[in-house]
Backbone as JSON, one array per atom type, in Angstrom:
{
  "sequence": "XXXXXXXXXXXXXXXXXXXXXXXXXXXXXXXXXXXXXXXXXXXXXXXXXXXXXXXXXXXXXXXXXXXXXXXXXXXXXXXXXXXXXXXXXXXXXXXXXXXXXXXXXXXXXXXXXXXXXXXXXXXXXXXXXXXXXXXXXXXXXXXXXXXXXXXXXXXXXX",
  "N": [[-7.88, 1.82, -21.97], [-8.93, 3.77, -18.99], [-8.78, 7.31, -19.23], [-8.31, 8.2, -16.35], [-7.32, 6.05, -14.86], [-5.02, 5.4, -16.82], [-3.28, 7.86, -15.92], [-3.19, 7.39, -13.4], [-1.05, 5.05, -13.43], [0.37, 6.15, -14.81], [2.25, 7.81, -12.47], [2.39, 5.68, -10.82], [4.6, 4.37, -12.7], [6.11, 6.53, -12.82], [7.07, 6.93, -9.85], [8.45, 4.24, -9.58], [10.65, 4.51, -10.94], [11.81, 7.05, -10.4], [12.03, 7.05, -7.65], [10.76, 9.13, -5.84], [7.95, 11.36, -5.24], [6.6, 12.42, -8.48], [6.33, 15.38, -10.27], [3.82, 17.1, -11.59], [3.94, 18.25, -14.02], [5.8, 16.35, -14.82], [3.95, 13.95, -14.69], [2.04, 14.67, -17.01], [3.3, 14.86, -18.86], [4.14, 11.92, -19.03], [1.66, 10.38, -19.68], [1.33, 11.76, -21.7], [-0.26, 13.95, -22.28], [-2.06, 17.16, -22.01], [-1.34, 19.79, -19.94], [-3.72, 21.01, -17.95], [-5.52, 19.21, -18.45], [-4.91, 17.01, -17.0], [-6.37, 18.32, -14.46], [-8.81, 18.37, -14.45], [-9.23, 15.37, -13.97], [-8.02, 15.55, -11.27], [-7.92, 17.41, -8.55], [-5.0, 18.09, -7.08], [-1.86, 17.37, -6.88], [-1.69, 15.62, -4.35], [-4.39, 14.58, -4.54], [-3.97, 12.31, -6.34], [-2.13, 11.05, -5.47], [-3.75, 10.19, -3.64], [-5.48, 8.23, -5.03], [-4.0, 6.24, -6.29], [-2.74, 5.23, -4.03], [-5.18, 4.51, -2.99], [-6.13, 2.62, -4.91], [-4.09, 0.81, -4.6], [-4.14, 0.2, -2.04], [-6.49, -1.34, -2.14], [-6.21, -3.7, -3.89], [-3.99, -5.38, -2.28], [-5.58, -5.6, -0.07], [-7.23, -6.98, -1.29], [-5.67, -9.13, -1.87], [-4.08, -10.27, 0.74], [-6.69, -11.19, 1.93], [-7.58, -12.96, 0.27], [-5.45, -14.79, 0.36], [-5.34, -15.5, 3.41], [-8.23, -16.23, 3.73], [-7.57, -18.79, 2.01], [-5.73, -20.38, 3.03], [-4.43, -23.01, 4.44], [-5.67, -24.59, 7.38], [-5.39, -23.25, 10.21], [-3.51, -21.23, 12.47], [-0.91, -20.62, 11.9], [-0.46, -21.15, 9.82], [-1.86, -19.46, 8.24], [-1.01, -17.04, 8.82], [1.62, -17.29, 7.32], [0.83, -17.93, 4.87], [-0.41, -15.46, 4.61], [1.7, -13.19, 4.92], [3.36, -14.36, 2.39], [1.91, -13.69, 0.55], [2.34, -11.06, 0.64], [4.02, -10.62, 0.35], [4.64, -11.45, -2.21], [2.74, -9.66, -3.52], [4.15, -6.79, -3.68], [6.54, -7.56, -5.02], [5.52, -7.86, -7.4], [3.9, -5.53, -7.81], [5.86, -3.5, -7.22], [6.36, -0.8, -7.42], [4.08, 0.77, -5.39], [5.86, -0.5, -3.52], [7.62, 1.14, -3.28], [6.3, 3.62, -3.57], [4.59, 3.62, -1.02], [6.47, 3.69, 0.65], [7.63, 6.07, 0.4], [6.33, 7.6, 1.54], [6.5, 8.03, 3.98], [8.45, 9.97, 4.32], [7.43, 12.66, 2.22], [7.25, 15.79, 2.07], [5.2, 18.37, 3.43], [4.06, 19.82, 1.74], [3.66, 18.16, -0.83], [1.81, 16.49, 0.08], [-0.66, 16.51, 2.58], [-0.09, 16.2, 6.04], [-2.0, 15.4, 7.42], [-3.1, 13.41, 5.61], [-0.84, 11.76, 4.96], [-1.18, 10.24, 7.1], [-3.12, 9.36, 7.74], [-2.56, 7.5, 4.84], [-0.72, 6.24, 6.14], [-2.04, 4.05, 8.21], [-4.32, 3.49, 7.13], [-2.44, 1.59, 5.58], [-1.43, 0.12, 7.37], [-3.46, -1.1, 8.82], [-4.61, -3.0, 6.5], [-2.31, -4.51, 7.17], [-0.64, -5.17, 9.84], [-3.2, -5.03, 11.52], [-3.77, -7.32, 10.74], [-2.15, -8.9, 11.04], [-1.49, -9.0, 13.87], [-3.45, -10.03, 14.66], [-3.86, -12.43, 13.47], [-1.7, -13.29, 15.24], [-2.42, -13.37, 17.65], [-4.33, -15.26, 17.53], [-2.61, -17.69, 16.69], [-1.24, -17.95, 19.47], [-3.56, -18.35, 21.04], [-4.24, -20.57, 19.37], [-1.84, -22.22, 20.3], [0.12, -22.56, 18.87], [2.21, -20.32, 19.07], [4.24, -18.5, 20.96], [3.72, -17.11, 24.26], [3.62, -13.8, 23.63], [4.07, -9.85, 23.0], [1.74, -8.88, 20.69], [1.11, -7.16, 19.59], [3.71, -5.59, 18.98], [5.74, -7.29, 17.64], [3.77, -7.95, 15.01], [3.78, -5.19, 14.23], [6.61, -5.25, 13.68], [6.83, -7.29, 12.36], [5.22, -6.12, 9.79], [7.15, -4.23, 9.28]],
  "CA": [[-7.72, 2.25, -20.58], [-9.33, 5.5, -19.3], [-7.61, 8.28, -18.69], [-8.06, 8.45, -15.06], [-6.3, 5.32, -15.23], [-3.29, 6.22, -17.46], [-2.31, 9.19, -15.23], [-2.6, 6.36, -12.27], [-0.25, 4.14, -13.94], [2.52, 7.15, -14.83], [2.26, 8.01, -11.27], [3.26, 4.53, -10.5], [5.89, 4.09, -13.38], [7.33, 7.29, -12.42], [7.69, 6.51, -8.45], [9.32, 3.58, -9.59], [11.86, 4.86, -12.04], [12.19, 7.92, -9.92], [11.75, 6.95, -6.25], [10.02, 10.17, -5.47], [6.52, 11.68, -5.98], [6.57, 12.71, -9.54], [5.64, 16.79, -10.09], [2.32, 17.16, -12.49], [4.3, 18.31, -15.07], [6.2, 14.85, -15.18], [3.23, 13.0, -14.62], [1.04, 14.74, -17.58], [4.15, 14.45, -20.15], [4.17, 10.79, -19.07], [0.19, 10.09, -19.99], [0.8, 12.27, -22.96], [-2.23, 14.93, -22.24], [-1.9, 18.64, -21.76], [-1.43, 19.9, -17.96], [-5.23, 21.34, -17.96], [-6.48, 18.29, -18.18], [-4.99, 16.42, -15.72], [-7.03, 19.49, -13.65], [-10.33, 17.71, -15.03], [-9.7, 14.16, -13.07], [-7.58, 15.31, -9.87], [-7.89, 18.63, -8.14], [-4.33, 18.68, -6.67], [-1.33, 16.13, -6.64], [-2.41, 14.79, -3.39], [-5.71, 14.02, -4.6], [-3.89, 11.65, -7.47], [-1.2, 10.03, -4.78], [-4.41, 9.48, -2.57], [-6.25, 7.52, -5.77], [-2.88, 5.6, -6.08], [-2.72, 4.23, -2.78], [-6.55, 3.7, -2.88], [-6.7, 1.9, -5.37], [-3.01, -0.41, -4.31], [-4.75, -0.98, -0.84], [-7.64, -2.19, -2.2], [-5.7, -4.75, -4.58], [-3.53, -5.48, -1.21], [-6.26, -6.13, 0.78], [-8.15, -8.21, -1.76], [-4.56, -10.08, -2.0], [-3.9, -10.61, 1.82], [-7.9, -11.83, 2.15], [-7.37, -14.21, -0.57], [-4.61, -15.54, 1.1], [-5.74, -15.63, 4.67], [-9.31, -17.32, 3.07], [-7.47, -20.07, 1.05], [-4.67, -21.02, 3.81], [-4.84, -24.54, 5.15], [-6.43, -24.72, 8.65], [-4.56, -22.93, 11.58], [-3.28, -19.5, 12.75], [0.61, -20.22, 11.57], [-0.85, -21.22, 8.49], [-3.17, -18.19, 7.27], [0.09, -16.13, 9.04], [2.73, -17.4, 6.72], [0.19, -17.07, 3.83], [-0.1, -13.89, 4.12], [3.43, -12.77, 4.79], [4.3, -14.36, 1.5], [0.99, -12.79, -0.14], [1.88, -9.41, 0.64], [5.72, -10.15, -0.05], [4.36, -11.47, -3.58], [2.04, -8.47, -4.36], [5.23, -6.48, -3.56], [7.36, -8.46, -5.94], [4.92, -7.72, -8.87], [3.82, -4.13, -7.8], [7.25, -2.85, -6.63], [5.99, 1.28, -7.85], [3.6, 0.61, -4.9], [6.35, -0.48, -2.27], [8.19, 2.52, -3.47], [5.52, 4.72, -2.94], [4.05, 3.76, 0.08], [8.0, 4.21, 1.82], [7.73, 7.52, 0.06], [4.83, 8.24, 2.75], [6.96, 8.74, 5.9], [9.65, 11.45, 3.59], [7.25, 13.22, 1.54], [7.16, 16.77, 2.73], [3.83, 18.9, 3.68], [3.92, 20.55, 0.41], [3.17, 16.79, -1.87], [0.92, 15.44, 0.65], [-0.43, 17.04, 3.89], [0.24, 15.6, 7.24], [-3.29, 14.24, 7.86], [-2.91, 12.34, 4.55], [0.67, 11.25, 5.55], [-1.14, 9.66, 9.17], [-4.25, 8.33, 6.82], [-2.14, 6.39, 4.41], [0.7, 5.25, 6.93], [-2.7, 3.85, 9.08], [-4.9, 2.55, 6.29], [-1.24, 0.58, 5.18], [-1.0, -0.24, 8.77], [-4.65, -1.68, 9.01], [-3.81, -4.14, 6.42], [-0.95, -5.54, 7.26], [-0.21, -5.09, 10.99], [-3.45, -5.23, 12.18], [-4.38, -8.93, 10.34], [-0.55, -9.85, 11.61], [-1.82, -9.03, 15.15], [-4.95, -11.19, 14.92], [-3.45, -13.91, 13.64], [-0.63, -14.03, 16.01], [-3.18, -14.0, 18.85], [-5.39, -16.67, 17.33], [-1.62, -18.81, 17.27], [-1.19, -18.26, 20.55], [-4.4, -19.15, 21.32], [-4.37, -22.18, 19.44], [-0.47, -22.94, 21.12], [1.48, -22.16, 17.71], [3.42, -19.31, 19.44], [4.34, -18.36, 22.5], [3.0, -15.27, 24.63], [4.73, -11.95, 23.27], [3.7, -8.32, 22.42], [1.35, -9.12, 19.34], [1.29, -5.36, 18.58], [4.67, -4.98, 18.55], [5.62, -8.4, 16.74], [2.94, -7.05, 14.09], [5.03, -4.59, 13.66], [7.88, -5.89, 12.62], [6.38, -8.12, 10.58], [4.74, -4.89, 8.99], [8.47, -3.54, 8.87]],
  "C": [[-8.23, 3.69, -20.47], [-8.97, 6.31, -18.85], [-6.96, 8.39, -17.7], [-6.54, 7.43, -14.62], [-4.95, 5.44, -15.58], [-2.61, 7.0, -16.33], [-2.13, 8.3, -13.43], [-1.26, 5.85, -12.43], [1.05, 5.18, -14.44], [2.26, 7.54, -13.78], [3.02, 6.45, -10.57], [4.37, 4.05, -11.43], [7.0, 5.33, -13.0], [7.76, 7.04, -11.07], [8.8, 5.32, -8.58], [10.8, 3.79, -10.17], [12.51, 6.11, -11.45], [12.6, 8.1, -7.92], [11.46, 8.12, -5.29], [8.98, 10.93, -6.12], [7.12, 12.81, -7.47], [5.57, 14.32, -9.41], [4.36, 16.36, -11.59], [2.91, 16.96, -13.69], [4.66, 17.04, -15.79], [5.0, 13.89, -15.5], [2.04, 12.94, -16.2], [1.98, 14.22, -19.08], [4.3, 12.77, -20.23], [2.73, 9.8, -19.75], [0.3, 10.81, -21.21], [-0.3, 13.19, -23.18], [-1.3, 16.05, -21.43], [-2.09, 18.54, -19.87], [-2.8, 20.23, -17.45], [-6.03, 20.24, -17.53], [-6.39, 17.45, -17.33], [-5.92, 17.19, -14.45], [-8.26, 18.82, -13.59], [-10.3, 16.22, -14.5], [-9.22, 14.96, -11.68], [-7.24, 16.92, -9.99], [-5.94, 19.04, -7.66], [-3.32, 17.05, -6.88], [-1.62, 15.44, -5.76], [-3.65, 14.22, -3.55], [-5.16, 12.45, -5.5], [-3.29, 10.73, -6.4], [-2.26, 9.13, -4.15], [-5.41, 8.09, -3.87], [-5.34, 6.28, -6.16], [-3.09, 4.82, -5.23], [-4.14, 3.92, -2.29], [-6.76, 2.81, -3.39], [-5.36, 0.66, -5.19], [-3.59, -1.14, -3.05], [-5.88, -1.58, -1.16], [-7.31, -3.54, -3.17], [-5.07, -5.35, -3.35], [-4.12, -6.17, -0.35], [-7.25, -7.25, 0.04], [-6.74, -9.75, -1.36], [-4.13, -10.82, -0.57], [-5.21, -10.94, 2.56], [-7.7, -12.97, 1.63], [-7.01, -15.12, 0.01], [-4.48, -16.28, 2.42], [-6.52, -16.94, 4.35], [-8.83, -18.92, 2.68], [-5.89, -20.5, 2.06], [-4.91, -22.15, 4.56], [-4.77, -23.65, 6.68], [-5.57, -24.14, 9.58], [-3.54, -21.55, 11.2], [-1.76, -19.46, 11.69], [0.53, -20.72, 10.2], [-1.39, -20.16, 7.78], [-1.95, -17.24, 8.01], [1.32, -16.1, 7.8], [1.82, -17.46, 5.06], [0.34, -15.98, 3.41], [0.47, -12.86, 4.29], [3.8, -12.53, 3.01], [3.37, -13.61, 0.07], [1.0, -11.83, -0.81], [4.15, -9.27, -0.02], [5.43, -10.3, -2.13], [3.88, -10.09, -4.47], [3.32, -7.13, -4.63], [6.3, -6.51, -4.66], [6.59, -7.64, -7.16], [4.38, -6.24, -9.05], [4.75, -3.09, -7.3], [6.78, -1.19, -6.67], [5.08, 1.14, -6.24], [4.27, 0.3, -3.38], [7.13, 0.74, -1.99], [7.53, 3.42, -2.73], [5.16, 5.1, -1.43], [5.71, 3.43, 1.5], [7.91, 5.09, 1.84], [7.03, 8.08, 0.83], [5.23, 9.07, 3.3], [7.9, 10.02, 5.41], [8.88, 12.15, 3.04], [6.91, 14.56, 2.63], [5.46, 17.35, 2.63], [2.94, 19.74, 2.08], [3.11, 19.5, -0.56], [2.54, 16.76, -1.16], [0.97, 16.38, 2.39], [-0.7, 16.27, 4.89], [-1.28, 14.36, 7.21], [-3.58, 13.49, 6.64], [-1.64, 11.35, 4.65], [-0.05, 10.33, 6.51], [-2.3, 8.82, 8.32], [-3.96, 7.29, 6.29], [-1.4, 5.57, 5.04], [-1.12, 4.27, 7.45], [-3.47, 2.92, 8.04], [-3.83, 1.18, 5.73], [-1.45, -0.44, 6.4], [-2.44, -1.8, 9.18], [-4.84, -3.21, 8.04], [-2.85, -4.93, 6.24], [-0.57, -5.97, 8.69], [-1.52, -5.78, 11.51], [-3.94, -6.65, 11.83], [-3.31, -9.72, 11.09], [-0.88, -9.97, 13.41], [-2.42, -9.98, 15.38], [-4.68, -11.84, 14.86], [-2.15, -14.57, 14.41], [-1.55, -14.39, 17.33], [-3.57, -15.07, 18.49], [-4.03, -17.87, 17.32], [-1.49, -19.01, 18.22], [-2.21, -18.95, 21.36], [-4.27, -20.86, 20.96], [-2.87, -23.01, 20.08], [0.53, -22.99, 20.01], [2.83, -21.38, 17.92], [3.13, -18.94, 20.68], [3.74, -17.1, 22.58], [4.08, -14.26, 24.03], [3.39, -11.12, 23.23], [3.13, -8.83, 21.42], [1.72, -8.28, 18.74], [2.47, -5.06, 18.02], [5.66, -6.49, 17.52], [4.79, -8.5, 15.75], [3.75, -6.4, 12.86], [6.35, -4.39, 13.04], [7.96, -6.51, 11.63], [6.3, -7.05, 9.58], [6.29, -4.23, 8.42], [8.95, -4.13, 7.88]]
}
């Protein structure tokens, strides 16, 4: 595994074991490598959280495509797919549901605001806004009644 890696992966064993962003120090004694060098992949902790949750939404979103893709025929079908998709990936990447709660609490100091509104939004994008689409396309096809998609989305997303 290569380094960059490693210091991913104690970033996600410590959120889990700790349920708050892990300081450098923690994170370099966890990878086993001098504090310097963590300096030599990621300029700042926020740069590492943001490679974190880059690289969980992009497993996320492969996982809630998959799921959509390979769901028998119809809206409340490719919906309840990928509910249980994203409840699965969840299940097996738990450091990852941790984290991305840790979003909305982490103060300006770990993570600054317009990274805070980035990740909540990129989260948001897949999960809410696929939950939107495919509640319209039920309604369309007569699966569910009229509501608020957006805000029925949302809850789902909750």
């Amino acid at each position: 595994m290569q380094l960059r890696q490693v210091l991913i992966q104690a970033v996600l064993d410590l959120f889990e074991e700790q349920g708050h962003a892990p300081s450098v120090d923690e994170i370099t004694a966890r990878a086993g490598i001098a504090k310097g060098t963590f300096y030599l992949y990621f300029r700042t902790k926020a740069d590492i959280v943001r490679a974190v949750v880059d690289q969980g939404m992009g497993q996320l979103e492969d996982c809630v495509g998959e799921a959509e893709a390979s769901a028998p025929v119809g809206a409340e079908n490719a919906l309840r797919a990928v509910v249980r998709a994203q409840l699965a990936f969840f299940e097996k990447h738990h450091a990852m549901l941790v984290l991305l709660l840790g979003v909305r609490v982490w103060t300006s100091e770990e993570i600054p605001a317009e990274m805070r509104i980035e990740l909540r939004d990129r989260y948001r994008k897949v999960t809410a806004a696929v939950y939107e689409r495919l509640l319209q396309e039920g309604i369309r096809q007569g699966a569910y009644r009229e509501c608020d998609t957006r805000l029925a989305a949302h809850a789902l997303e909750g």
